[in-house]
N, C-alpha and C positions, 0 to 999 in steps of 0.2 A: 075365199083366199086363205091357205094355210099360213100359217104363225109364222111370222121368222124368228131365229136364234138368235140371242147374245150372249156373249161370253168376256167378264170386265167394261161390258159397257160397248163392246162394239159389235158389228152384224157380222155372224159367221156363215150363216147361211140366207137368201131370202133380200139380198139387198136391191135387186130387182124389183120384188113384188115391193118393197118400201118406195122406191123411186115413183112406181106406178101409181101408190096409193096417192101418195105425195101430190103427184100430175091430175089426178083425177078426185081430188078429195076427197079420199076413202080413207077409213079408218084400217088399220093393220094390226094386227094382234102379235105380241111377240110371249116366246118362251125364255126366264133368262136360266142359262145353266149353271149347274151346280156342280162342281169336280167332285167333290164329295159324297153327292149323291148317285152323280149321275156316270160314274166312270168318265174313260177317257171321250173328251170330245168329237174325235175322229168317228169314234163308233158309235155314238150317242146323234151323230147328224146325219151319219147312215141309217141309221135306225131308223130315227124319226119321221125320215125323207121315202122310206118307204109301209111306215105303220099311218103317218098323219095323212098323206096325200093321195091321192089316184097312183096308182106304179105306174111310175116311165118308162119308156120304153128300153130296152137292155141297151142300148148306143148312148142315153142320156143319165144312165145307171152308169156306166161305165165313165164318165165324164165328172159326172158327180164324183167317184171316189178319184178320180185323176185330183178333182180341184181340192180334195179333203188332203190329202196327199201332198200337194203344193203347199196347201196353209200347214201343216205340220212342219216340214221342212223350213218353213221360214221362221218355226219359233225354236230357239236349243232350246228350251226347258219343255217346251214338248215333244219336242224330236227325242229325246234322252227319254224321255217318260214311254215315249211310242214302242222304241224298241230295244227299251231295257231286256227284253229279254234275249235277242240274239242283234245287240249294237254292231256287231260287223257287219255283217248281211245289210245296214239301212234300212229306212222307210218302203224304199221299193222293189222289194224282193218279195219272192212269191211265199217264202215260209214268214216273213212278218206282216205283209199284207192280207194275210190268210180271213182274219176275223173282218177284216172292212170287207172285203169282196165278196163274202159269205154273206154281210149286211145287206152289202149293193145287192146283191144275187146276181155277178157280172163272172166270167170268166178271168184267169188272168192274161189270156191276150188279147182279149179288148182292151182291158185295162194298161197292160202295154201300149197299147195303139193309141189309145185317150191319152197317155202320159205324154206321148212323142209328139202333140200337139201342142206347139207352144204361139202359135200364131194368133192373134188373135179374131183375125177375118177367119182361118179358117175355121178355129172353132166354134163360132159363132155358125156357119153352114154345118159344121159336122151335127151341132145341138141342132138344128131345124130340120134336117135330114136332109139338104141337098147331095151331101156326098156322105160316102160310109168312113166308119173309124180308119181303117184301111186306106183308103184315099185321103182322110184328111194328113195318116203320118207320112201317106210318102210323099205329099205335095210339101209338107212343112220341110224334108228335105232336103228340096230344090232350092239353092241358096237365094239363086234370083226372087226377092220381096215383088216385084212390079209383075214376073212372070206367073209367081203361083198366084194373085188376084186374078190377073186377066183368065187364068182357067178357070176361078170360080167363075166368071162371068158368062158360060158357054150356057146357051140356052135351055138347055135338059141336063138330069141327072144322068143319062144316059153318055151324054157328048162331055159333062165333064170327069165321068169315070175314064172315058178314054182319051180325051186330051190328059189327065194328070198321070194316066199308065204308060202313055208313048212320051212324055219328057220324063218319069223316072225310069224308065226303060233306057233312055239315052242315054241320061246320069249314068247308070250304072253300067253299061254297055264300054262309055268313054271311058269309066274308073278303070274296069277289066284292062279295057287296050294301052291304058298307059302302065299296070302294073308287070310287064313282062319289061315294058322299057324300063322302069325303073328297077328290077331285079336286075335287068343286064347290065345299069350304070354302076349296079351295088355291083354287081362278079367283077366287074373290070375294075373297078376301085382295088378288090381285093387283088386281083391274078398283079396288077402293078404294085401294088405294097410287098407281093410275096416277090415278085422278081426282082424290087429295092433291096431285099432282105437278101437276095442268093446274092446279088451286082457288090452289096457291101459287105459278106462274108466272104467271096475271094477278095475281095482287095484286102482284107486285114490277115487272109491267108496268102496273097505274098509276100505283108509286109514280117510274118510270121508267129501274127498276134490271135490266131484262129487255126483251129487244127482241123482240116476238111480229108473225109474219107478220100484215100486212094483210087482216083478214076484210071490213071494213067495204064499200058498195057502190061502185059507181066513180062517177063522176061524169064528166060529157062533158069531151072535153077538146081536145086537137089529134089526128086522125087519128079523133075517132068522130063518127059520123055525125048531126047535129043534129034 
């Protein structure tokens, strides 16, 4: 069993393998880090996770730097520290996540796809390989909570790549067909506000508080032809 991490006294990485040890009384070894020594800890658990252990597979690589990513975000004095070097762009942009996922040895759109997983059931399947990163972000998605379990439930990986493809397929189908209805609720908002605007500019043009171009016909005059 490899080492878990602490950092100020708590587990940053490895809290699993402690629970397990705990369960089974087995002793657990930990490493405790050192900012000082050790750089930042984002890169330092990356490291670790793949110098100390067996390499995981790139779907649990990917995961791994999603949850590094998460625990950074939830501390400012290391969010600030992470991307002091280009603080607009954030934690999760591809020019400051560059050194983690070079760690990981993950692509950045897995890493994308491991981020858009916030569910907890489903990452849980994405980490065991029932479903791929892919399927796990578009099932998390699907707003309906009770709808994306019951696809994890479908008896094969096979039957839940395609149950979670045909409901964000629909999602996204539905989204399309109601965006033309709502552009056309927006143009008609607008074609009414402008016809408010011409209805309220003759009326202040006959009360003669608006000067509106000459529509009216011509009449002959000097230079037209009688």
């Amino acid at each position: 069993m490899r080492p878990a991490i602490l950092h100020e006294g708590e587990i940053v990485d490895g809290r699993r393998r402690v629970d397990q040890a705990i369960e089974h009384g087995l002793v657990c070894t930990f490493v405790a880090y050192d900012s000082e020594r050790l750089g930042h800890p984002a890169i330092f658990v990356a490291t670790a996770a793949n110098l100390v252990m067996r390499v995981p597979q790139s779907h649990c690589r990917a995961l791994i730097a999603a949850a590094i990513t998460r625990l950074v975000e939830s501390d400012r004095a290391s969010l600030a520290l992470y991307v002091q070097a280009d603080p607009a762009k954030g934690a999760r942009s591809k020019h400051t996540s560059a050194r983690l996922l070079a760690a990981c040895s993950v692509s950045f759109r897995s890493f994308e796809r491991a981020l858009a997983i916030d569910d907890e059931r489903v990452l849980r399947a994405a980490w065991d390989g029932d479903i791929s990163l892919e399927d796990g972000a578009k099932c998390c998605k699907l707003p309906d909570l009770r709808r994306r379990h019951r696809l994890l439930d479908a008896p094969t990986r096979e039957k839940r790549h395609t149950a979670i493809r045909n409901a964000y397929d629909a999602l996204t189908s539905k989204r399309q067909e109601q965006l033309p209805l709502r552009l056309g609720a927006e143009n008609l908002i607008t074609l009414n506000f402008d016809n408010e605007i011409d209805l309220a500019n003759a009326e202040l043009a006959a009360r003669g508080r608006v000067s509106q171009p000459a529509r009216a016909s011509r009449t002959p005059g000097d230079g037209d032809e009688k």
